[in-house]
N, C-alpha and C positions, 0 to 999 in steps of 0.2 A: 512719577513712580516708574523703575526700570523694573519691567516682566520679565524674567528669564526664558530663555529658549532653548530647548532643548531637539536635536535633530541625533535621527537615530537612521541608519542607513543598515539594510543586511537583507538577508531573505532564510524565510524561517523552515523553508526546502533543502536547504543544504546542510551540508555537515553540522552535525548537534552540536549542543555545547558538549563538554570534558565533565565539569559539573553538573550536577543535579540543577533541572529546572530548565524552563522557557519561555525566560523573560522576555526577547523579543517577540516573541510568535503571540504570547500573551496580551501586551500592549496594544498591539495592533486588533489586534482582537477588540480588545476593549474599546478603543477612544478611533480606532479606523486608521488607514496608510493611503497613501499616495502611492501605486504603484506604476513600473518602466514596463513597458511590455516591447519595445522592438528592441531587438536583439541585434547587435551591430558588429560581435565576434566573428561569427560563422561568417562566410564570404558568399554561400548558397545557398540557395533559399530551402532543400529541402534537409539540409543540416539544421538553419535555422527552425525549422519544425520539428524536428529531432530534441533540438535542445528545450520549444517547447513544452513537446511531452515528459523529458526526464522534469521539468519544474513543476506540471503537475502531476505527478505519479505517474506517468503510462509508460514505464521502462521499457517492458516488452514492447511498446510499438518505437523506442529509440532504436533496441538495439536490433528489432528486426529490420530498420530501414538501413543501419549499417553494415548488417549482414549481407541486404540484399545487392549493395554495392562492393564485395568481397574485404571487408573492412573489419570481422571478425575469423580469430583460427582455430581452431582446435589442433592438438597434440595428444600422445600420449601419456603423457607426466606432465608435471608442473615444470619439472626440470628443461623436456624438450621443449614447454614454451617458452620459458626462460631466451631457451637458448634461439629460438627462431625467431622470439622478440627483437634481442639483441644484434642477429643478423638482419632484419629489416632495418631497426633503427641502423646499423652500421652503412647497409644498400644506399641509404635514405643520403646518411652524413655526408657521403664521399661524393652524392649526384647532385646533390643541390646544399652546398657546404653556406650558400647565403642566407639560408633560413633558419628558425629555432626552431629547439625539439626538445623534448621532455619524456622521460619515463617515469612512468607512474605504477604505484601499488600501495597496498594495504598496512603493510607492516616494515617499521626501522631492518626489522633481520633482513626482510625480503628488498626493500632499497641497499643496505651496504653492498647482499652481494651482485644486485644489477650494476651498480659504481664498479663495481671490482670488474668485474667482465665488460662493460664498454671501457672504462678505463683499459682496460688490457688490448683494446682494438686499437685503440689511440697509439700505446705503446707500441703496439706491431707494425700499424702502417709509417711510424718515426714524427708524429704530430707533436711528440712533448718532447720536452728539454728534460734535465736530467732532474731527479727526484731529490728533494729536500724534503729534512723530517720536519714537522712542525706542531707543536702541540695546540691542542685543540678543545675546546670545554668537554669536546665526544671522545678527547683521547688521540694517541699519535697519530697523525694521518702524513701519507707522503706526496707533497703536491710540487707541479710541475710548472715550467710555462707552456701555455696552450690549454691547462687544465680548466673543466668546466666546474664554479662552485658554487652553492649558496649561502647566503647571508641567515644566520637562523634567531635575528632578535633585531626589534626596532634600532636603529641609532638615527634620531636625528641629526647631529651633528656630523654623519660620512654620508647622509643623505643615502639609508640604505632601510630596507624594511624586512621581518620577517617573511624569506621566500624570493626577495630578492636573487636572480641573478647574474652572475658575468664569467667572464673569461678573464686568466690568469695571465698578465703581460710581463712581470717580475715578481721573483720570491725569492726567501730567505729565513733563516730561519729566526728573523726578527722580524721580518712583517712581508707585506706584497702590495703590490700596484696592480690594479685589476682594471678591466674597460666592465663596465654595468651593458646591461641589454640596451638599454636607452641611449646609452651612447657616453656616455659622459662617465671619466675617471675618477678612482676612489685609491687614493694608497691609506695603509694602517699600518700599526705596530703589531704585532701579535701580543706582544703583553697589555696593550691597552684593550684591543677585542679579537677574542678566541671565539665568537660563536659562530666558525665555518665548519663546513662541510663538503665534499666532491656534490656538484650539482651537475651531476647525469641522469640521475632520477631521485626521485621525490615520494614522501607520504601525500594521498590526499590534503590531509591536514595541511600542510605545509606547501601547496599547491595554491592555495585558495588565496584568487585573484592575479593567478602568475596565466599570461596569455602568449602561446606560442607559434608555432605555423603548424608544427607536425607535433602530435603527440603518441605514443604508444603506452599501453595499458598491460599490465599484468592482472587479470581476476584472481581473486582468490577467495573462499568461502566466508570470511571474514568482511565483507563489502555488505551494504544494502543498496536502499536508492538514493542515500543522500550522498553516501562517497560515488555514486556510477553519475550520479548529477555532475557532481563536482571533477570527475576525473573523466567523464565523456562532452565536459565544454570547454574544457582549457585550448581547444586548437583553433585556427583562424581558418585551414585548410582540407586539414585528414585527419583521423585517428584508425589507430589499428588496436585491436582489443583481441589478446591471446590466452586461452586458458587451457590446464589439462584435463585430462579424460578422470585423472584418481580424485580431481577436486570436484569435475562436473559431469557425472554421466554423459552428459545429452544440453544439446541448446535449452532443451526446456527447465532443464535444474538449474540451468546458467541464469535464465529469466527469471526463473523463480525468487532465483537465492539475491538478485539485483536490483529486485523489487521489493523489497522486505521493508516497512515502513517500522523505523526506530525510534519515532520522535520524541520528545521526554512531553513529560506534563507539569504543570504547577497545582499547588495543593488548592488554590482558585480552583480549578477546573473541576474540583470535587466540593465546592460551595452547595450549600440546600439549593439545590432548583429554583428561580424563580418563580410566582405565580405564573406570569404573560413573558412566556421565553421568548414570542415571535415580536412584543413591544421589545425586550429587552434585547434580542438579536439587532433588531433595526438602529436601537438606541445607539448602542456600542458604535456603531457603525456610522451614527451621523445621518441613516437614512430618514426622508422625511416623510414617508408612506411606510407607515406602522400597519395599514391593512393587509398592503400587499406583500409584506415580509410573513405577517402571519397566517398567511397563503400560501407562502412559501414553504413554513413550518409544517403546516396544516395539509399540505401534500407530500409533504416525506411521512407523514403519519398516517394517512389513507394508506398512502401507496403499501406499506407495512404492515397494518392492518390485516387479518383474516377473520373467516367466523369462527376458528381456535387459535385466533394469535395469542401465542402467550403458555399451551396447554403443551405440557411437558410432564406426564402422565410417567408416576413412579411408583406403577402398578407391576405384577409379576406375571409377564405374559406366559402363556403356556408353550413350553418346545412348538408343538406343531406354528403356531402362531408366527412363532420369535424367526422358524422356519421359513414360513410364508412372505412375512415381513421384508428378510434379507436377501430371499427368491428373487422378489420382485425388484426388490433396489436393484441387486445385480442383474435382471434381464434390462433392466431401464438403461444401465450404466454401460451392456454389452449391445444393447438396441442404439447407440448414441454413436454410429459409425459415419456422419455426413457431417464435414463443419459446416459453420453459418458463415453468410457472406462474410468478407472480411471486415466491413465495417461493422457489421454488427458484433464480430468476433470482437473487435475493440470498444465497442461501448459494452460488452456483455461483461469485457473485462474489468472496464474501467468500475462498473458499477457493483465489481465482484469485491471489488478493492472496498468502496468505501462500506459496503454491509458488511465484511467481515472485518475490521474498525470497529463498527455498532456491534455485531454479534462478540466481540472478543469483550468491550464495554461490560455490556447485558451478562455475559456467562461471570463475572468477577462481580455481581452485583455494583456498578459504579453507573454514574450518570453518563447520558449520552451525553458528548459534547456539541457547543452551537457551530461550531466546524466541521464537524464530521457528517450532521445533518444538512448541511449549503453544500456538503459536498457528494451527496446521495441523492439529495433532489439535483442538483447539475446531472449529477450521472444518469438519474433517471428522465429527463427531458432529453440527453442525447440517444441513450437505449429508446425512448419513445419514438423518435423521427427513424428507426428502420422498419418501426412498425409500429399503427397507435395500440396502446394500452399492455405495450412490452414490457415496460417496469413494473407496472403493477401484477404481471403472469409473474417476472422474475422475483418479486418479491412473495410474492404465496409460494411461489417452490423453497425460497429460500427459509418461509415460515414453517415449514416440513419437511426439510433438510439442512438444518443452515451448513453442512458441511458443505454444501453447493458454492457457497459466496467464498470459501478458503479456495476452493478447485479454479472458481471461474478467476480469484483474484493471480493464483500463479500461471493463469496460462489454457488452463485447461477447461476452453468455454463450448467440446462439443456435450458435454454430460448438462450442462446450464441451458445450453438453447435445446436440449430434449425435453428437460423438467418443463422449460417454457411453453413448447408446444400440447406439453400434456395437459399443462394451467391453462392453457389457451381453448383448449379443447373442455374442458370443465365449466366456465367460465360459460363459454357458449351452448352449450348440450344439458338440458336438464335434467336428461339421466343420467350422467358421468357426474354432473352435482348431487344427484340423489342417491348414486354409490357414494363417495366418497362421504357425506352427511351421514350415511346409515354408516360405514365403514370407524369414520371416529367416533361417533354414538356409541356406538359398540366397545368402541377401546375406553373411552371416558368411563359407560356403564361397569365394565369388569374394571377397571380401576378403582372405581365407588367403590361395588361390591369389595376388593380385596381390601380397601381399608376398614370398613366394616367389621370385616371379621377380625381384623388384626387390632382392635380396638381402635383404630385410629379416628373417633368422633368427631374432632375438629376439622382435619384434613377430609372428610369424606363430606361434611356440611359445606365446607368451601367449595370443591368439587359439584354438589349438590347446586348451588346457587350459581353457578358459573353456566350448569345445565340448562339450569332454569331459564338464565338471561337468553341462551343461546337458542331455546326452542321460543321462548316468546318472541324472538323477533323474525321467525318463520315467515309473516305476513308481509314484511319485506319482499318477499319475493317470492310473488304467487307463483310460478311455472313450477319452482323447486315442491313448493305446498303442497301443488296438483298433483303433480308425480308421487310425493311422499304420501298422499291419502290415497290412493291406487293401491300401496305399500303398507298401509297401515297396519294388516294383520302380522307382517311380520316385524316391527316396531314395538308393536302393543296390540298383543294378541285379546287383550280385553277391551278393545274400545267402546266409547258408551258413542250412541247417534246425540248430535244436536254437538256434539264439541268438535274443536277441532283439534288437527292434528299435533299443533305444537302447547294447546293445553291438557292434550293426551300424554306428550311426552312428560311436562313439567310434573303431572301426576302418577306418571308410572318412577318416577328417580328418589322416591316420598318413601322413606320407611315405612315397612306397610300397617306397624300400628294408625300411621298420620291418614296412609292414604283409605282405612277404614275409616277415620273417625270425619275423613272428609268428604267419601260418598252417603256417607249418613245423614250429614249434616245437609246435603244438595236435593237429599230426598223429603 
């Protein structure tokens, strides 16, 4: 009996598909890959780490390592980048005419008119021969000898591929003889294959898997990380990445906007939940230790965890309150003047990235994915090693601000390593846990009460019981207990002796017909 074989080769990091869905990224998911980790492009090693981080999301830390090598420019427009692009690639052509180079961008308008302006540099310095028209599946184009093009559709038969390029050695306007990058000539008819184009610069798209020496980058707001993936690894040497001031304020919008994760989903991915996700993580994957994946599971879920995770109270706070409330965010967020080392700056970030992933999840009511959780525990064992139990502070701040995990995912990781040190501080001090315990107590309790009165029965019962869970398990952690029964009269200014504190609480959240007819009953 002959098995079929099937081999699928791609990377599910890079440019999306066109269509709805992701079939590849899917697969692999499911049944596991074989993956290449040495990277054999880049000729340096700290490019090769560059490239990397753009394949696991850490854009910001690509594009600041090329930054720091002066390998990214700002301009004032788009246009002046444009244009200062076009003179470096130009600097570039004429000092080292042996090498390849490519320019890159977002959008077909924004490659025609990069063609048009290198192509113009050619013409000035007397590189091309004289111009014939030719038509083309994109329309009349006028191509020269010496002109740079590419190929825009498989042909096996001229041994040429989408993206394909060469240099123009004869043309006409019935076909051309071309030298390929590889070396090896291709003549055609233009009536048998029109799908060329001037190949000076390129869409992402149509880049994908083209390897040069020099490349240069156009930004433009229209990028995430999977085109900055794909258009900051095409070089073996350099890249120069140009953007303007009206498309990006600031290096930090630039990161922001480069890191933006597009990826599609499959209607799989919103399958019922498993029972045992951490057997069925391992499954998918061929792993043969089912305990320790569920270990794995089972620490992104700690780590996440609060004693109100989950409590999104949609009660009506009072002005002074709502006051207080926004007070304080803002001193926290104007108190946040020191970064964190830079290591930490980059795990704080990394792991900003995959909670707000989960937090975007969670606010659409949809299931977490088993990716996006392998990718949160990653994040959180590297934020772990700049200091133990830093994931677990960063995720409590993020359980009472998840705006935190958007800030620290673009960049902005001094407001996240402050929430940390505050979680840090709670965490260790039983009185900063017995503020903040009395602090939500409080907001939970006027939330009850305003459902209450607004008839809302069912929601104030759920509420009610959530209370309940949260003060029984008080005994957990005797310091906080001890502190809070010091505390008691301001809690429950009715306490009876011989109870404790958190079945004071459980009985003071009790309608008080229940909680008469349950001290009655005690008597």
């Amino acid at each position: 009996m002959i098995v079929p074989k099937v081999v699928m080769v791609g990377d599910p990091e890079q440019l999306q598909a066109i269509e709805a869905g992701a079939a590849f990224r899917s697969v692999t998911e499911r049944h596991g890959a074989a993956e290449i980790t040495e990277i054999r492009r880049q000729r340096e090693d700290w490019q090769r780490d560059a490239t990397r981080a753009l394949a696991t999301g850490r854009t910001g830390e690509a594009i600041h390592a090329y930054d720091g090598r002066g390998m990214v420019h700002a301009a004032e427009t788009r246009e002046a980048a444009r244009g200062a692009l076009v003179d470096g690639w130009d600097r570039a052509r004429q000092a080292e005419s042996g090498n390849s180079r490519i320019i890159l961008t977002h959008t077909n308008a924004e490659v025609r008119e990069l063609n048009e302006e290198a192509r113009g540099r050619l013409r000035a310095s007397g590189d091309l021969g004289d111009d014939v028209a030719v038509k083309t599946e994109r329309g009349d184009r006028q191509f020269a000898t010496g002109d740079r093009i590419m190929f825009l559709r498989n042909e096996r038969g001229m041994g040429v591929k989408n993206g394909t390029l060469a240099t123009i050695e004869r043309v006409s306007a019935e076909g051309m003889a071309v030298r390929l990058d590889d070396g090896r000539g291709v003549a055609f008819d233009t009536k048998d294959y029109t799908h060329v184009d001037h190949g000076y610069a390129a869409t992402f798209h149509k880049s994908q898997g083209v390897t040069v020496d020099r490349a240069h980058i156009l930004a433009t707001p229209g990028m995430d990380r999977h085109s900055a993936y794909v258009g900051m690894s095409r070089h073996r040497d350099s890249m120069q990445v140009h953007y303007g001031h009206d498309d990006f304020v600031d290096r930090g919008q630039l990161v922001r906007a480069l890191s933006r994760d597009r990826g599609k989903d499959m209607a799989g991915d919103y399958a019922k939940p498993e029972q045992d996700q951490a057997r069925a993580f391992a499954d998918r994957r061929e792993i043969r230790f089912p305990e320790r994946a569920r270990q794995v599971v089972e620490k992104v879920r700690d780590k996440a965890r609060g004693m109100f995770d989950g409590f999104r109270p949609k009660a009506f706070p009072s002005k002074v309150e709502g006051l207080a409330i926004e007070k304080a965010t803002s001193s926290e967020r104007i108190a946040a003047d020191r970064s964190p080392a830079p290591s930490q700056a980059r795990a704080i970030e990394r792991y900003g990235r995959a909670a707000a992933d989960i937090v975007r999840m969670t606010d659409k009511g949809l299931p977490v994915l088993a990716h996006q959780k392998q990718a949160l525990a990653k994040a959180g064992d590297v934020l772990d090693q700049t200091r133990p139990h830093a994931a677990r502070d960063l995720a409590s701040a993020i359980t009472r601000d998840p705006r935190l995990a958007r800030d620290a995912a673009e960049g902005n990781t001094r407001v996240a390593a402050k929430a940390m040190e505050t979680e840090r501080q709670v965490r260790i001090d039983p009185e900063k846990r017995a503020d903040r315990f009395m602090e939500l107590w409080q907001v939970m309790t006027d939330a009850k009460t305003n459902m209450e009165r607004a008839g809302d029965r069912a929601g104030a019962e759920k509420l009610g019981k959530r209370m309940e869970s949260i003060a029984s398990r008080l005994h957990r952690d005797p310091q906080l207990e001890s502190v809070l029964r010091r505390r008691a009269p301001e809690l429950t200014p009715g306490r009876e002796r011989g109870r404790s504190v958190g079945q004071e609480l459980a009985q003071s959240i009790q309608p008080t017909r229940d909680r008469d007819r349950d001290r009655d009953m005690s008597r």
